[in-house]
N, C-alpha and C positions, 0 to 999 in steps of 0.2 A: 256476672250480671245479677246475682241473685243479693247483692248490698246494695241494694235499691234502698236511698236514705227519704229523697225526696218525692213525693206523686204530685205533680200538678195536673191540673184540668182547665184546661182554655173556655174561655164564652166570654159573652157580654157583660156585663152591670146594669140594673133596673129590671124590674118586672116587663116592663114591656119588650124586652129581649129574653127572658128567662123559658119561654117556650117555643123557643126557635131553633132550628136544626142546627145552627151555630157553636149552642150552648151545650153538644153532645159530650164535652171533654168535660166540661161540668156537673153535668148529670153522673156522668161515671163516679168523681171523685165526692159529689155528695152520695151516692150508693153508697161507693167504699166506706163512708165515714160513720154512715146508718146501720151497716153490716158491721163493724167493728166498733160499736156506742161510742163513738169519739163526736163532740159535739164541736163544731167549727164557728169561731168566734172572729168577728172583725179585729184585724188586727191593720194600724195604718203604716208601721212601718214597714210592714210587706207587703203593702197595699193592694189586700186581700182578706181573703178568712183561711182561719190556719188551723190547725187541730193535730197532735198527734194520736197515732192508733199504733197497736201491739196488732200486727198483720204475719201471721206462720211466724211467729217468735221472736220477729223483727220489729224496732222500732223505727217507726214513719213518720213524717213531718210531710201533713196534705195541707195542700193550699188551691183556693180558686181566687184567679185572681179580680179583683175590683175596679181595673184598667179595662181600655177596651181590647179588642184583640189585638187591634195590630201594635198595641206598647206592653203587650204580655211580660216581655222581656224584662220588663222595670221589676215586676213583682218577682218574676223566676229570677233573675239577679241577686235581686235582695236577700231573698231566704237562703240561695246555695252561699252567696257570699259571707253573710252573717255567719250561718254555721258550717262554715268551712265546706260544704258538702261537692266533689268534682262532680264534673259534668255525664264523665260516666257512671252517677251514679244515682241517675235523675230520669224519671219516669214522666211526660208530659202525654196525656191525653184529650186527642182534636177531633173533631168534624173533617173528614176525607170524602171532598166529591170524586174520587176516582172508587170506590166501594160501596154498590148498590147498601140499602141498609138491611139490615140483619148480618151484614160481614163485619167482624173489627180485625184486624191484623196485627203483631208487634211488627215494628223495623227498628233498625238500630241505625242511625245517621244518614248520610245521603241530604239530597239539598228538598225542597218541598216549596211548593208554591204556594201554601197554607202563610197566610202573613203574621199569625200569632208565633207559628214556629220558625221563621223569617228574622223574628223581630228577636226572639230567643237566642238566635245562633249570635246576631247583633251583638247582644248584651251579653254573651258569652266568649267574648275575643272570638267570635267567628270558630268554636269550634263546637262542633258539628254530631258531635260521637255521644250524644242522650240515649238512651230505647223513646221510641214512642209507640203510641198506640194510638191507632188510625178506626177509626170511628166512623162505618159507612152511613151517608144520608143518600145518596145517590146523586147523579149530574141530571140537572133541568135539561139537556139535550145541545142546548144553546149557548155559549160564550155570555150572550148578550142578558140574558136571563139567572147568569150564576149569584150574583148580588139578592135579588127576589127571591131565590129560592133558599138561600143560605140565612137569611135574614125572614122568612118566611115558616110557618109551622108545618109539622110534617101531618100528612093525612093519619086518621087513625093505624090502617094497616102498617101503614110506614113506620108510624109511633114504637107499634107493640114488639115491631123488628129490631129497633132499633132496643127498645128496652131490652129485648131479649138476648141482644148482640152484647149490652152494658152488664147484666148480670152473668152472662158468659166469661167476661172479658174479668169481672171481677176473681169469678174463681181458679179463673187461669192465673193471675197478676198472683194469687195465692202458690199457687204449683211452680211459679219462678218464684218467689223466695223461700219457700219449700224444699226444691229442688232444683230445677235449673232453667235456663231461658226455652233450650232446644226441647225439652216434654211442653214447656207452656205452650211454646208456639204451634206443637205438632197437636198438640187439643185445640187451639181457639182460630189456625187457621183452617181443622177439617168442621169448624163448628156450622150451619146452615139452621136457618131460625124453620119450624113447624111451614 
């Protein structure tokens, strides 16, 4: 796991989405790209912003993409197909209502009700075997309520959790291609924000 070629970050497109709990896979992989001076430029055939970065001696190809979520798939397609890059070797990070915020998690495959990562499996002949990293916003309580809240900006406290979860996560994503998934994981999921 530690030939992580590609990092995507899920969210929206437009300003008017760009501060919404949605947009937390996004935020991570603009961290990463500001943490590693990699500057991320529109690019349409990946219909996204792309940028590489020298991340623990590894070269990376980040992208967010410029679709909305649930056709994520189109932009994650494109870049791993272009550059030949397999499936296990592709890093996506999302917005998880099942993780209060200040939790981020890795998982490695498994199905998800996350429709950016839905639409990824889609576009990827249905298979399934990425890392991701699971980015807590927390659950509005309600089914009926998940859309508002997802789509909806996180309270301050919420915010700084959440940052704190994304700068966590980033220097864990460091110690997997460092070292290996099983130390990344055993740091970022005993992480708990202040």
């Amino acid at each position: 796991m530690s030939d992580i070629q590609l990092i995507a970050g899920l969210g929206n497109p437009g300003p008017e989405y760009h501060n919404t709990r949605h947009n937390a896979g996004a935020w991570f992989v603009a961290a990463l790209a500001q943490r590693h001076n990699c500057q991320l430029k529109l690019d349409n055939k990946f219909y996204g912003y792309t940028g590489r970065a020298t991340i623990a001696g590894h070269d990376i190809r980040l992208l967010i993409p410029t679709t909305f979520m649930n056709r994520s798939g189109q932009a994650v397609s494109a870049m791993a197909n272009f550059y030949r890059i397999p499936v296990e070797n592709m890093l996506i990070a999302f917005d998880e209502l099942d993780l209060p915020p200040g939790i981020a998690k890795f998982k490695i495959g498994g199905s998800s009700s996350q429709n950016g990562i839905r639409d990824i499996v889609d576009k990827m002949a249905n298979n399934k075997d990425f890392l991701r990293l699971r980015i807590g916003i927390g659950h509005p309580g309600d089914k009926s309520r998940v859309t508002g809240h997802v789509l909806g900006k996180a309270s301050a406290d919420d915010q700084q959790r959440i940052d704190a979860a994304i700068d966590e996560a980033m220097r864990c994503t460091e110690i997997l291609l460092k070292n290996d998934l099983k130390k990344a994981m055993n740091r970022l999921h005993a992480f708990k924000p202040e």
